[in-house]
SERO-4910 file (N, C-alpha, C, O; in steps of 0.05 Angstrom, whole numbers):
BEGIN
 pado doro    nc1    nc2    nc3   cac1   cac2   cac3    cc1    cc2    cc3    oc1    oc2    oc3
  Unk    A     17    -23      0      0      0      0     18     25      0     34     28     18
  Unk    A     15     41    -19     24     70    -16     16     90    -13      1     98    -31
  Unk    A     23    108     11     13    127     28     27    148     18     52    152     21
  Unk    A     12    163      5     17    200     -2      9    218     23    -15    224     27
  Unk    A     32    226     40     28    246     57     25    281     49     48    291     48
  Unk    A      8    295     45     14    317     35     19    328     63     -1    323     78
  Unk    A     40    342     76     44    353    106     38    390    103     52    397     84
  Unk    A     29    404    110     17    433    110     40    446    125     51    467    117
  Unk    A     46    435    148     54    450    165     90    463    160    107    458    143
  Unk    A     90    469    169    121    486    169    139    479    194    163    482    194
  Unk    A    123    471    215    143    465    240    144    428    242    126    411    237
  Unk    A    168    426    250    178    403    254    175    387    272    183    364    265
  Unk    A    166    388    294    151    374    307    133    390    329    134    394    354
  Unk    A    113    399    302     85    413    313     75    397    313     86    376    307
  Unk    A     40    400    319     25    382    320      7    366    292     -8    347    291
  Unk    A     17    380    278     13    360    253     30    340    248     24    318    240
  Unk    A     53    348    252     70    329    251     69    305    273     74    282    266
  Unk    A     63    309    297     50    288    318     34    274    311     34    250    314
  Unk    A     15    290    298    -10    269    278     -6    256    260    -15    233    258
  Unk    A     14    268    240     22    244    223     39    221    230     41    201    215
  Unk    A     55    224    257     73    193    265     42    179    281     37    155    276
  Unk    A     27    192    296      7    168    305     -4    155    284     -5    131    284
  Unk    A    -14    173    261    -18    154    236     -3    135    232     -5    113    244
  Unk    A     15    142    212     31    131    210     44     96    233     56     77    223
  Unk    A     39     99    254     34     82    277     16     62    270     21     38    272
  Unk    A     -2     71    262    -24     50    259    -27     41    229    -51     40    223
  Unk    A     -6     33    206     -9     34    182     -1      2    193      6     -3    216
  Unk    A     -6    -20    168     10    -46    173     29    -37    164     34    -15    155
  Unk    A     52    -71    170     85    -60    169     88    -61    134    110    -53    127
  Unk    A     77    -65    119     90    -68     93     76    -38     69     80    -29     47
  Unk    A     56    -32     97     54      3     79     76     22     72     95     25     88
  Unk    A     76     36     47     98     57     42     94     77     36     86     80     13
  Unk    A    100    101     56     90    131     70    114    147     45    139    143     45
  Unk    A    102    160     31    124    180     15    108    208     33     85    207     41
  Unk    A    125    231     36    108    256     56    124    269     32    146    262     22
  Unk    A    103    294     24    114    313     10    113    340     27     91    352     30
  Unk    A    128    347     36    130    376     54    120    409     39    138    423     30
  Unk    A    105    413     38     91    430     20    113    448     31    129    449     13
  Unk    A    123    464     53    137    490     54    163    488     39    172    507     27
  Unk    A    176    462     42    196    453     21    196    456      1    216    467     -9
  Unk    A    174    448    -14    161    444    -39    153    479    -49    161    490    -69
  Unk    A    141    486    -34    132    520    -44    116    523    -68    119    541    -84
  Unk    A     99    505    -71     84    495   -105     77    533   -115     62    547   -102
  Unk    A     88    539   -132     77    565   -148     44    563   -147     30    543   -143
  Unk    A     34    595   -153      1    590   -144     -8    584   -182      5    584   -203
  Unk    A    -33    580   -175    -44    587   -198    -50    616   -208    -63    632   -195
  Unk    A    -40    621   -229    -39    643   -250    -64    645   -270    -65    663   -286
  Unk    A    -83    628   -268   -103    623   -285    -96    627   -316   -113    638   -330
  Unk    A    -75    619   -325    -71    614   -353    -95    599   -373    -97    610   -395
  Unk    A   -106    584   -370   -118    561   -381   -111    538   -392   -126    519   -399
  Unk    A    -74    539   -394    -69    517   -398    -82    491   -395    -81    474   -412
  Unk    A    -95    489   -369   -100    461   -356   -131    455   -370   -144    434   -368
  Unk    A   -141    484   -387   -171    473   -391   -179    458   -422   -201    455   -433
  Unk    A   -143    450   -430   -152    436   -458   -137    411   -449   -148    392   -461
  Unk    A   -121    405   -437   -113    384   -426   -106    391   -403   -106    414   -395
  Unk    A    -96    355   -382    -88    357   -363    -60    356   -362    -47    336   -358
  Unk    A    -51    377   -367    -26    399   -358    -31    427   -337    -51    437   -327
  Unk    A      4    435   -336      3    459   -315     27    471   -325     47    457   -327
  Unk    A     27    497   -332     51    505   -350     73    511   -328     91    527   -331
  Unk    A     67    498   -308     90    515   -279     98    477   -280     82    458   -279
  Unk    A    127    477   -280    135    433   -275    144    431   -248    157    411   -242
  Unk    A    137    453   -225    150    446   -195    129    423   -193    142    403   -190
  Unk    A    109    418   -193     86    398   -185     90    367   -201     79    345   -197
  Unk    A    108    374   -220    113    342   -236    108    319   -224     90    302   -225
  Unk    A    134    323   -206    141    302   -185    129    292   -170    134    269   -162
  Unk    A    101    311   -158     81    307   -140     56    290   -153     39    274   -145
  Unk    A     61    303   -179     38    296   -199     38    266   -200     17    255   -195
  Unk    A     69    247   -207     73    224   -203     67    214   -173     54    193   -171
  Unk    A     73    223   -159     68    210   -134     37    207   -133     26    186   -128
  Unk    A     25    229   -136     -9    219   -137    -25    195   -151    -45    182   -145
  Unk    A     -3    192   -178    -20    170   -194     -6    142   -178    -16    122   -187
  Unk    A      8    139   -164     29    128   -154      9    115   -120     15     93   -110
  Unk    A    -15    134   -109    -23    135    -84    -45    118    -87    -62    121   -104
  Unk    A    -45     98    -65    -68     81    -51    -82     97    -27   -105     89    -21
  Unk    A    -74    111    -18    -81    131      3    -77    161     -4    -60    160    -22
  Unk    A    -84    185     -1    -81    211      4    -84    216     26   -106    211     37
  Unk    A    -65    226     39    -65    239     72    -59    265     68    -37    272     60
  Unk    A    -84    286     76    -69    311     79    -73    317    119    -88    309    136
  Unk    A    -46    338    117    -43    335    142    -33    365    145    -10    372    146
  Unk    A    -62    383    147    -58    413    152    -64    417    182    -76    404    199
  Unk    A    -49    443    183    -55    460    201    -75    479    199    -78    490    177
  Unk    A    -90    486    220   -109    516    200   -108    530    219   -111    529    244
  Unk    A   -102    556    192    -94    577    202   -113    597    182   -118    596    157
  Unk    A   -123    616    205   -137    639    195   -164    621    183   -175    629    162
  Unk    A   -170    603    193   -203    594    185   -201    574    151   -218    565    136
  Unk    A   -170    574    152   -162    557    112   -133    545    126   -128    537    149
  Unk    A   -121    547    107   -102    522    103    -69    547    101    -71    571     97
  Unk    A    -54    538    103    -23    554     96    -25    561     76    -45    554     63
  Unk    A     -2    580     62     -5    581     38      0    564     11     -8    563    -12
  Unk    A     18    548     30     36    532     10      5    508     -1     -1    496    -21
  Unk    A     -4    510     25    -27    480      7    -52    501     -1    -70    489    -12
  Unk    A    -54    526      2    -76    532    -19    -57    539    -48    -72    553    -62
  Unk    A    -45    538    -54    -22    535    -80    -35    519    -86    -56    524    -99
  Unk    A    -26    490    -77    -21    470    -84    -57    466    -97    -63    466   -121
  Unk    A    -76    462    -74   -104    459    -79   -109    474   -103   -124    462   -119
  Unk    A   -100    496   -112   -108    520   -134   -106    502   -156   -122    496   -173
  Unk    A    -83    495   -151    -65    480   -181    -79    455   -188    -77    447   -212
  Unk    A    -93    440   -171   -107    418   -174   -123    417   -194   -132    398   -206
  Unk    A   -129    453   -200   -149    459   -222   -146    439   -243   -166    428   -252
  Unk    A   -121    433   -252   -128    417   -269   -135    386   -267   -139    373   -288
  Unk    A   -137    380   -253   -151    354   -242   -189    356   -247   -207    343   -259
  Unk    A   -188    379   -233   -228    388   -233   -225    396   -266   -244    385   -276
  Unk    A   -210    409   -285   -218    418   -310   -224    381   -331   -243    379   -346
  Unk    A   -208    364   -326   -205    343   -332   -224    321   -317   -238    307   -331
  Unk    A   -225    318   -296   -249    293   -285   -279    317   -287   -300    309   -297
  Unk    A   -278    336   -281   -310    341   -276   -313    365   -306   -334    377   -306
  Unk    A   -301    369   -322   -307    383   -345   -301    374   -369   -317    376   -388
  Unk    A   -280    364   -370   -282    340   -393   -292    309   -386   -295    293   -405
  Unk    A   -294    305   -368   -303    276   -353   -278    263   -365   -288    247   -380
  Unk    A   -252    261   -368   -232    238   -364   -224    228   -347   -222    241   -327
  Unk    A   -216    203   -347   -205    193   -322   -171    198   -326   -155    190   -343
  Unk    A   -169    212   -304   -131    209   -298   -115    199   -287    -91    202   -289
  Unk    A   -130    182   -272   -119    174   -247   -130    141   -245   -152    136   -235
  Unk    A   -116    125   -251   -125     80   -254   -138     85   -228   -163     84   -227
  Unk    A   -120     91   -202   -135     84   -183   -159     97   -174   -155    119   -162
  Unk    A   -188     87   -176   -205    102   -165   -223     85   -131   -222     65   -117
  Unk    A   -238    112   -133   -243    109   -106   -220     99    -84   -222     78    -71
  Unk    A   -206    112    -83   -179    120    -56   -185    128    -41   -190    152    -41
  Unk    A   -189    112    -21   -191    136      6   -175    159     17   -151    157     13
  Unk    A   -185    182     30   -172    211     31   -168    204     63   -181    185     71
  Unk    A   -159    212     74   -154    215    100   -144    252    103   -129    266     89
  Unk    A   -162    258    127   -161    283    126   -147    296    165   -162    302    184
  Unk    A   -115    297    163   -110    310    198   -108    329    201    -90    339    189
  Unk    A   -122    343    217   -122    383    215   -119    379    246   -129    366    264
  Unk    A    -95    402    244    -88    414    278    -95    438    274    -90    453    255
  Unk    A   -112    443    301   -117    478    302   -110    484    329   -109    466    345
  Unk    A   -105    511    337   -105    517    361   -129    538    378   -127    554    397
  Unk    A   -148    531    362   -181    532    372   -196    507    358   -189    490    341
  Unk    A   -228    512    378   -235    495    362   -263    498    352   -282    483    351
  Unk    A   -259    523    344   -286    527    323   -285    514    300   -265    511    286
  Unk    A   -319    502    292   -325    483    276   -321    501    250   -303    491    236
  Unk    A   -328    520    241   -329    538    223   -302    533    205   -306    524    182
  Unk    A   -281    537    211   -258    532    194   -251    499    184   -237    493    164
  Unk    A   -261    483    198   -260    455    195   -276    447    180   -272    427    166
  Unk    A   -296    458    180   -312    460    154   -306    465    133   -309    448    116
  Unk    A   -296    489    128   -289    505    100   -265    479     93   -269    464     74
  Unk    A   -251    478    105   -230    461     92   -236    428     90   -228    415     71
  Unk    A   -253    415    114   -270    396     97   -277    407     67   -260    408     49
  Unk    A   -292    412     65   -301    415     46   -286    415     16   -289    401     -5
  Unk    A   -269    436     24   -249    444     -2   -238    415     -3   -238    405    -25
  Unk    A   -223    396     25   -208    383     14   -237    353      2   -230    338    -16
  Unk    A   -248    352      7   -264    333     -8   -271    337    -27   -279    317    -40
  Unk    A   -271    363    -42   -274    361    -70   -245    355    -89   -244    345   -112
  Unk    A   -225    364    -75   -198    357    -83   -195    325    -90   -185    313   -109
  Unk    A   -207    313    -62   -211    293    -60   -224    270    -79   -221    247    -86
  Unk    A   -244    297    -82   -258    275   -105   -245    278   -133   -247    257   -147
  Unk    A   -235    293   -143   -227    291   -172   -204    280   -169   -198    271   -191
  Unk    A   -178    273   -146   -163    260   -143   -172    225   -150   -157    209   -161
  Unk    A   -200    218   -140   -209    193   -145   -221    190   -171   -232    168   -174
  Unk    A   -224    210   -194   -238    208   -212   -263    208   -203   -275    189   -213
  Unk    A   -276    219   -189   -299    220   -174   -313    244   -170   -316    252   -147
  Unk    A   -324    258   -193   -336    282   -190   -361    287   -169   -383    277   -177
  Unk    A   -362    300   -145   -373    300   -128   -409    300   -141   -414    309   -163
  Unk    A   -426    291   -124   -457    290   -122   -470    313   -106   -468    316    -81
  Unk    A   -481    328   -121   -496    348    -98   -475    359    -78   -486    369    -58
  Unk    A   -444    361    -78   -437    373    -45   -432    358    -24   -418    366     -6
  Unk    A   -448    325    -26   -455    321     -8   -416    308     15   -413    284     15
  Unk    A   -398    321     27   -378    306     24   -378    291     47   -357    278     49
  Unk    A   -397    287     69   -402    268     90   -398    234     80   -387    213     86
  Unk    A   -422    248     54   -427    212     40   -395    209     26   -383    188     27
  Unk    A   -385    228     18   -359    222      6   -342    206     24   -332    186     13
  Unk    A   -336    210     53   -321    207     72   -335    180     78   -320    164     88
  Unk    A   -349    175     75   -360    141     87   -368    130     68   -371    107     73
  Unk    A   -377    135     38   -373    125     17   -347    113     16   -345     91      6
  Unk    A   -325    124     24   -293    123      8   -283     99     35   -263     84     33
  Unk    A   -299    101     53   -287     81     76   -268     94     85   -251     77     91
  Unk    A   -258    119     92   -238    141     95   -241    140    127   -260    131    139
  Unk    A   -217    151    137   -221    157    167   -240    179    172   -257    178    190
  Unk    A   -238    204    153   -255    214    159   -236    249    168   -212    251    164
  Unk    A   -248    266    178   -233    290    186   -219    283    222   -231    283    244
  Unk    A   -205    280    219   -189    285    246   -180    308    252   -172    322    234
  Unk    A   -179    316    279   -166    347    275   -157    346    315   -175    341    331
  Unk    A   -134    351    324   -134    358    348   -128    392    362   -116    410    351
  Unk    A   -135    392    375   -137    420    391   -112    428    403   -103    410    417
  Unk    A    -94    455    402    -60    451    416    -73    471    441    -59    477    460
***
C-alpha cells in the first residue's frame, strides 16, 4: 500500500507532525509513506492561464514530481494545520493547481488517475476549536478529493464522500 502524505505544516515537530507519526503508527508493516512537505516544496500558485482547460497539464513543472506520486497513491493523507479559518499558503497553491484535475475529471469527464475510489484521510491541527474553519476546509479538501479519485462529487454532499470512500474521515486535534 502507498501512502501520499501531503504535510501543510512548516514546523517540525508541531502538532501535525505528531498526527502524522500516530498515523503513521497505525499503518501495517509493509505500507509505504512517501510525505511531501509543502513548505519545502513552495508549489507556485495558480496564475489562471488556461493551460489546464484543454488538457491535463500545468505550465509551472515544480508539481511534476508530486503529480507522479499521486498517480502512484493508494491513500491521500493531507495533514494541515489551520490557520486563519483555511489552510497555509503553501497547500492553498497546491489545492489551486489541482485545477487541473477538476478541469479534466468534472469538465471533460476523463479519467486520470487507474486508481479510483482511494480513500482521503483528512489530519487538521488547530489551536481553537471552532467548527467553522474545519468546515471550509472539509469541504475544499473533499472536493480535491474527489477529482483525485476520478470522482466528480454528487450534490456537495462530502459526508457521504467520507464514508462512501471508507476514509477515516476528518481528524483534527486542539493545541
Amino acid at each position: 500500500m502507498n501512502i501520499l502524505i501531503l504535510n501543510g505544516s512548516t514546523r517540525e515537530n508541531g502538532n501535525t507532525v505528531q498526527l502524522i507519526e500516530a498515523f503513521k503508527s497505525g499503518l501495517p508493516q509493509d505500507a509505504v509513506c512517501l510525505q511531501v512537505d509543502l513548505y519545502d516544496l513552495l508549489p507556485m500558485p495558480c496564475v489562471a492561464c488556461g493551460a489546464c482547460m484543454a488538457e491535463n497539464m500545468c505550465r509551472f513543472s515544480d508539481l511534476d514530481e508530486t503529480d507522479a506520486f499521486l498517480h502512484e497513491a493508494d491513500v491521500i493523507v493531507w495533514a494541515l494545520p489551520v490557520y486563519n479559518y483555511s489552510v497555509p499558503a503553501p497547500v492553498k497553491a497546491l489545492l489551486d493547481r489541482f485545477q487541473r484535475y477538476y478541469e479534466a475529471v468534472d469538465v471533460r469527464k476523463e479519467t486520470v488517475f487507474e486508481k479510483k475510489d482511494r480513500p482521503a484521510v483528512l489530519l487538521l491541527s488547530a489551536g481553537r476549536t471552532g467548527l467553522y474553519s474545519i468546515d471550509i476546509i472539509c469541504r475544499t479538501v473533499y472536493r480535491k478529493s474527489a477529482d483525485l479519485s476520478n470522482d466528480p462529487p454528487q450534490h456537495g454532499n462530502f459526508e457521504e464522500f467520507f464514508f462512501r470512500h471508507n476514509t477515516v474521515g476528518p481528524l483534527w486535534v486542539c493545541a
